[in-house]
C-alpha positions as CSV (number, residue, x, y, z in Angstrom):
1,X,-12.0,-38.0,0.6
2,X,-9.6,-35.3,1.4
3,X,-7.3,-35.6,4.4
4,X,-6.1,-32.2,6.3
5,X,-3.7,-32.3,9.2
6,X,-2.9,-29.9,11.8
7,X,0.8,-28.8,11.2
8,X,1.2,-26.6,14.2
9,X,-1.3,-24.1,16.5
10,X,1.6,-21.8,16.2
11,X,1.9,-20.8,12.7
12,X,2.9,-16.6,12.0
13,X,0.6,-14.9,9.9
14,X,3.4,-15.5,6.9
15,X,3.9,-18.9,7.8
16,X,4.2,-20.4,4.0
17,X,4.6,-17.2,2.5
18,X,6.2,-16.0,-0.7
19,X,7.7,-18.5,-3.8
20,X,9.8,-21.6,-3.3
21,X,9.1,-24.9,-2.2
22,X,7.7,-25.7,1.0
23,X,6.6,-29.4,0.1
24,X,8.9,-31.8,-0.8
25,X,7.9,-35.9,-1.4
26,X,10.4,-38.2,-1.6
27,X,9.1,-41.9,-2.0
28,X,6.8,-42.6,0.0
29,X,7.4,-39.4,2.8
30,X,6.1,-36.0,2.6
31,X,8.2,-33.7,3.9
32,X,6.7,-29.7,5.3
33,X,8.4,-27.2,5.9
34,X,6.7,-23.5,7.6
35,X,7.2,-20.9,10.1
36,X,6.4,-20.7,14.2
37,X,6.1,-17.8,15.9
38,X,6.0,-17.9,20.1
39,X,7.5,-15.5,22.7
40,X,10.3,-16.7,22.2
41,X,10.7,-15.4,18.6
42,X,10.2,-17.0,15.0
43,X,11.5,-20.2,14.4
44,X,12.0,-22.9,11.0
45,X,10.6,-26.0,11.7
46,X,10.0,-29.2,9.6
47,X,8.4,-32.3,9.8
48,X,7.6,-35.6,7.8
49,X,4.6,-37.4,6.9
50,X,5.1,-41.2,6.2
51,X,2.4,-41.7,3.8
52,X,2.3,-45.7,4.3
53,X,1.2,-45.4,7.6
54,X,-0.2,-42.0,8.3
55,X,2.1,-41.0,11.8
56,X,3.6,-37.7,11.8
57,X,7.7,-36.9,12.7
58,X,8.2,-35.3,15.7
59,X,8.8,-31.2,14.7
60,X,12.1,-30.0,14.0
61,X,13.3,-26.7,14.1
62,X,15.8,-26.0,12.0
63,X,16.8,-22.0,13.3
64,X,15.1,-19.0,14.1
65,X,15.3,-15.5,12.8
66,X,14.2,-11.7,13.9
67,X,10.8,-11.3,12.2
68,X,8.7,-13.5,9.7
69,X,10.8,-13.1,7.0
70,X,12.5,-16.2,8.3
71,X,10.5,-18.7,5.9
72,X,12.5,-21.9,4.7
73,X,13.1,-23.0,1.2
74,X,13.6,-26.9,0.7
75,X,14.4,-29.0,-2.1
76,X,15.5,-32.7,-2.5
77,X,18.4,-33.7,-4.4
78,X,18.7,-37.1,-6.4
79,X,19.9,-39.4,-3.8
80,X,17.4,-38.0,-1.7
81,X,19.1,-35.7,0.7
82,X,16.8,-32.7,1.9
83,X,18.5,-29.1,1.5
84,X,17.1,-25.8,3.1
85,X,17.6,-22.3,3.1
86,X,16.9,-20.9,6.0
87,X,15.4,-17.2,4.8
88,X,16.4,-13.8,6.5
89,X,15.1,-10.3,5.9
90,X,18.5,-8.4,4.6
91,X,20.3,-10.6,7.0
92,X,22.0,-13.7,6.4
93,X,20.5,-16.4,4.6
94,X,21.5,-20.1,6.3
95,X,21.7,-23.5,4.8
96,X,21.8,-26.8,6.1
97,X,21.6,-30.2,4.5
98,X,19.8,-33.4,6.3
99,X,22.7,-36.1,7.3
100,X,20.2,-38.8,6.1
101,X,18.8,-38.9,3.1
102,X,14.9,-39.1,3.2
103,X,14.8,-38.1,7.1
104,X,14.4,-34.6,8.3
105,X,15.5,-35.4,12.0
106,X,19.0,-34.5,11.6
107,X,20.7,-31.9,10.1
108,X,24.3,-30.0,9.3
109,X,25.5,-26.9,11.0
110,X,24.0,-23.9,9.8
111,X,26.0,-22.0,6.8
112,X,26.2,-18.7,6.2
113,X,25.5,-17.8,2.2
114,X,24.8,-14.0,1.7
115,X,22.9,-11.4,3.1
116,X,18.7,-11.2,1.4
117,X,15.3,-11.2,1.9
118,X,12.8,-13.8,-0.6
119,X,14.9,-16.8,-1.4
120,X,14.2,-19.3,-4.3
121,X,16.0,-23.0,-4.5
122,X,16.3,-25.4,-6.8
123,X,18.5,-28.4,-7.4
124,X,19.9,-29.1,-10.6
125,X,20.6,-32.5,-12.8
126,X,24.0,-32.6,-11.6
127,X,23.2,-31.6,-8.2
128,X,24.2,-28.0,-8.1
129,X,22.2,-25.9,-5.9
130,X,21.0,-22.7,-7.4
131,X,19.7,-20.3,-5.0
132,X,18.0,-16.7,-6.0
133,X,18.4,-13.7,-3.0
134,X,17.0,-9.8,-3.4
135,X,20.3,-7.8,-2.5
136,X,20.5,-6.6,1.2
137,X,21.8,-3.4,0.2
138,X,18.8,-1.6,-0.4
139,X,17.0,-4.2,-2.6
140,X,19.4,-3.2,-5.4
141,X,18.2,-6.8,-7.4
142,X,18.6,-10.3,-7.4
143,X,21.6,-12.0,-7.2
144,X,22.3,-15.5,-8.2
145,X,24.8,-18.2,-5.5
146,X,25.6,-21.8,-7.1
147,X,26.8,-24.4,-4.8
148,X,28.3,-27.4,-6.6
149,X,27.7,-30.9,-5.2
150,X,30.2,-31.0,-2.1
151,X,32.1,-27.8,-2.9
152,X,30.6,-24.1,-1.2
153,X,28.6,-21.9,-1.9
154,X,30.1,-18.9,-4.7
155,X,28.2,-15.8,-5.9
156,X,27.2,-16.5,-9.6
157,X,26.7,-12.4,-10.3
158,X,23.7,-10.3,-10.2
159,X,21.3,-11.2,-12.4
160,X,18.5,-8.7,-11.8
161,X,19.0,-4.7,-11.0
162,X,16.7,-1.8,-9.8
163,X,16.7,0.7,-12.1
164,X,18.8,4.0,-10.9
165,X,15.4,5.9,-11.5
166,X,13.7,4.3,-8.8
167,X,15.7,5.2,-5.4
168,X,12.6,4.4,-3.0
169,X,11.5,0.7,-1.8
170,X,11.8,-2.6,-4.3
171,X,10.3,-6.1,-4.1
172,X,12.0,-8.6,-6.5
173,X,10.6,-12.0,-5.8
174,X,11.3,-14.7,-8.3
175,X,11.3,-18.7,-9.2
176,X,13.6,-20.9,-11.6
177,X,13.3,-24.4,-12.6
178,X,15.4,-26.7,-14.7
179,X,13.4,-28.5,-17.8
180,X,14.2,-32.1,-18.8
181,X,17.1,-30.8,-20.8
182,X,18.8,-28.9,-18.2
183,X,17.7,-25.4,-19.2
184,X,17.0,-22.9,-16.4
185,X,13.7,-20.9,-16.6
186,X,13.7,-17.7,-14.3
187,X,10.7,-15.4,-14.0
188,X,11.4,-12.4,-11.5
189,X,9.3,-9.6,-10.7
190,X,9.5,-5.7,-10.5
191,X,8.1,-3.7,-7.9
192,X,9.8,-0.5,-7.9
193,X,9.0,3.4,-6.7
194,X,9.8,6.6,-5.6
195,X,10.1,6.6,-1.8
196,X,9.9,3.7,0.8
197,X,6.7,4.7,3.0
198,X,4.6,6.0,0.0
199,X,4.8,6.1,-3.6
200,X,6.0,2.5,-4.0
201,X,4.9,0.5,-6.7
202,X,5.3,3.0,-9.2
203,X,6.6,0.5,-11.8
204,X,5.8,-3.5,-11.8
205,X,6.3,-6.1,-14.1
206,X,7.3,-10.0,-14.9
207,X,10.4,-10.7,-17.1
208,X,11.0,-13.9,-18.1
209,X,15.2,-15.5,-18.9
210,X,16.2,-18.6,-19.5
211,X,20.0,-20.4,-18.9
212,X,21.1,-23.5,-20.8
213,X,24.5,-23.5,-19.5
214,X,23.9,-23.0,-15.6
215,X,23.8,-19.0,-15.0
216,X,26.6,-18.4,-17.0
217,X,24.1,-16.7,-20.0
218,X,21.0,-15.7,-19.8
219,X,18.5,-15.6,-23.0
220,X,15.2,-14.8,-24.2
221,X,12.6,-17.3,-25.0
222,X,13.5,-15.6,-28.6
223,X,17.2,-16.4,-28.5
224,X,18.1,-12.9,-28.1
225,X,21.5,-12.6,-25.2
226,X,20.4,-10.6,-22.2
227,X,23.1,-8.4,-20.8
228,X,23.6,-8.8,-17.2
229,X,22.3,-7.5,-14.4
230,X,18.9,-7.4,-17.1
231,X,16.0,-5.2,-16.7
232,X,12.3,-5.9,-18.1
233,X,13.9,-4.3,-21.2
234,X,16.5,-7.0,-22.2
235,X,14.0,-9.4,-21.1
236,X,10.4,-11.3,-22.0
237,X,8.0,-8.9,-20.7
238,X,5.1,-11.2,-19.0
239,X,3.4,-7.9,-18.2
240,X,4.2,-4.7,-17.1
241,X,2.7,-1.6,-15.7
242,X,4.1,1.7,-15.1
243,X,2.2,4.8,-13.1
244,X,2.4,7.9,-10.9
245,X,0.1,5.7,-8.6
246,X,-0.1,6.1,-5.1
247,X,0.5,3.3,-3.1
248,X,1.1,3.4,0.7
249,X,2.3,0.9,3.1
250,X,-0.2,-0.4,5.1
251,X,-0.3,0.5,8.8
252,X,0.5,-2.3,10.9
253,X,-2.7,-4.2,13.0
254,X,-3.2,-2.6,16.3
255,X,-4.8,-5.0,18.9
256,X,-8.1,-4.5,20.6
């Protein structure tokens, strides 16, 4: 029989939003990571579910942010230790590391890593973080930060770029993982238009790279070398659709 816990009775409507992990399970805990919102504003939080026993950690919060964009990333490294990005919405992006591995009750002092919106983590077999941001300045792509076991975070480059046709609002949301011989797979997709009320969506798709050396190159599933930043072009087209479509933005809920 199924077992479903309450997490929290103050989740915002985009609590587990968007890609990345949100579940991590290390030996014999679960850890859960999701997004409050009160009147105080919206806040990270975390807890841990010991699976030997059934209890519960008490919740954590791990920072707070302006809107619901704030959505954490987590990932456990090889030893164990928990690592988050703490998500902002073309603000700064935050990580922290727990002090313990296994044990999401105490963490490190917020870090600063780059202005975004829609981060994706992973952890490498060497313990690298990589971490995936859409560009703050006007969604111009997605840019790539690597962070080295114990050494800082450093920009890898952008890897992803909005086409100069498409001035109005873009949406680049994507997700990596490493395969059992270190390779990195990256799938990113394109949503791209004309103006940033209306007309959005004009062109969308799914392109597909892959890294054996750690974001240094980029290929195709082919072997073909993608030029960076890429475009659906230089990539593995998954799909793609292009169209003078009309696609507003959705007016936001009024209340009763």
């Amino acid at each position: 029989m199924r077992t479903v816990s309450l997490m929290s009775t103050a989740g915002s409507q985009a609590a587990t939003n968007e890609a990345g992990n949100k579940v991590v399970t290390v030996e014999e805990k679960t850890h859960v990571t999701w997004q409050d919102v009160t009147s105080d504003g919206y806040f990270n939080r975390i807890r841990t579910l010991n699976r030997l026993n059934g209890e519960w950690s008490p919740i954590e919060t791990l920072g707070s942010a302006r809107d619901d964009h704030a959505r954490a990333v987590l990932v456990a490294d090889n030893a164990g230790f928990l690592h988050v990005i703490l998500s902002g919405h073309n603000t700064a992006c935050t990580y922290r590391r727990s002090k313990n591995a296994n044990d999401s009750s105490d963490w490190t002092a917020p870090v600063e890593v780059a202005d975004g919106t829609y981060p994706y983590l992973v952890c490498g077999p060497d313990e690298t973080l990589f971490l995936t941001l859409r560009n703050a300045n006007r969604w111009n792509g997605v840019e790539l930060y690597a962070k080295p076991k114990d050494t800082p975070w450093r920009h890898v480059g952008k890897i992803i770029e909005r086409l100069s046709d498409y001035q109005g609002y873009a949406a680049f949301s994507s997700g990596h993982c490493f395969n059992s011989q270190g390779v990195l797979h990256l799938v990113t997709d394109f949503y791209e238009g004309f103006g940033i009320w209306d007309q959005r969506g004009i062109h969308q798709a799914i392109g597909y790279l892959q890294s054996p050396d750690g974001g240094k190159s980029w290929w195709t599933y082919r072997g073909k070398r993608a030029l960076l930043p890429a475009r659906p072009c230089t990539m593995d087209v998954i799909c793609e659709s292009t169209g003078l479509r009309h696609e507003p933005m959705p007016p936001p809920v009024q209340s009763a």
